[in-house]
C-alpha positions in Angstrom: 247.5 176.4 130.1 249.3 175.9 126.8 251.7 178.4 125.3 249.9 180.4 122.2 252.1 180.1 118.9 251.6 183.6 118.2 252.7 182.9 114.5 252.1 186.8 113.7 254.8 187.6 116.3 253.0 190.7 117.2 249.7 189.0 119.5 249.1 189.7 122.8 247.9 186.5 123.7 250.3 184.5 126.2 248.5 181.4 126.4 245.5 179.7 126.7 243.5 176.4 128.1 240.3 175.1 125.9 237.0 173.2 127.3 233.8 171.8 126.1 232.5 175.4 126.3 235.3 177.9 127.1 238.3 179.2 126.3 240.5 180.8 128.9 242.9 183.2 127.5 246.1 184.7 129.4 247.2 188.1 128.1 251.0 189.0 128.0 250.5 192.4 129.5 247.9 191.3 132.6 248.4 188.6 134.7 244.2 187.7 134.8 243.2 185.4 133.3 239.8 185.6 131.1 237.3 182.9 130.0 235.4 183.2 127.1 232.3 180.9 127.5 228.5 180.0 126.3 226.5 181.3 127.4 226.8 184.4 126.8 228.6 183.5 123.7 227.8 181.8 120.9 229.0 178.4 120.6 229.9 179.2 117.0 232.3 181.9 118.3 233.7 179.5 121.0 234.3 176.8 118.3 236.0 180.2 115.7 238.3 180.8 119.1 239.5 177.0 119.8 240.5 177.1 116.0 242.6 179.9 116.6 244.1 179.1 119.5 245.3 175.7 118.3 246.7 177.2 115.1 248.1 180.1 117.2 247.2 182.7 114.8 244.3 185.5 115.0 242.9 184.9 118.9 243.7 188.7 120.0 242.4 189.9 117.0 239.2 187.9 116.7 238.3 189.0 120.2 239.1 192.3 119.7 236.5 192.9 116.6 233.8 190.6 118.0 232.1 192.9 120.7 230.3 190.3 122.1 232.9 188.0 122.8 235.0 191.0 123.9 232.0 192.0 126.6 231.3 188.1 127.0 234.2 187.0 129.5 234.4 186.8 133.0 
């Protein structure tokens, strides 16, 4: 996993790994780690999350208003 930017200073993302079809997402204040992938989400969505983990801006928040990326990890 790669350190997130977390340009905002204020995300709780820690880090995160990307894939063909996932993201995997590490939290600062739980050690699990989740992955986001398709199905059951969108690729679209998948693609929207890479973008904002690379840039290192918006990940937390983007999950956090997309219910079915928020129910969609495992």
């Amino acid at each position: 996993m790669q350190p997130y930017r977390n340009l905002s200073g204020k995300s709780g993302v820690a880090a995160f790994e990307i894939g063909d079809d996932f993201v995997k997402v590490l939290f600062r204040d739980n050690p699990r780690v989740y992955v986001y992938s398709t199905p059951p989400i969108a690729i679209a969505k998948i693609e929207q999350m890479k973008g904002l983990a690379l840039v290192g801006r918006g990940l937390a928040t983007f999950i956090s208003r997309n219910s079915d990326v928020r129910a969609g990890f495992s």
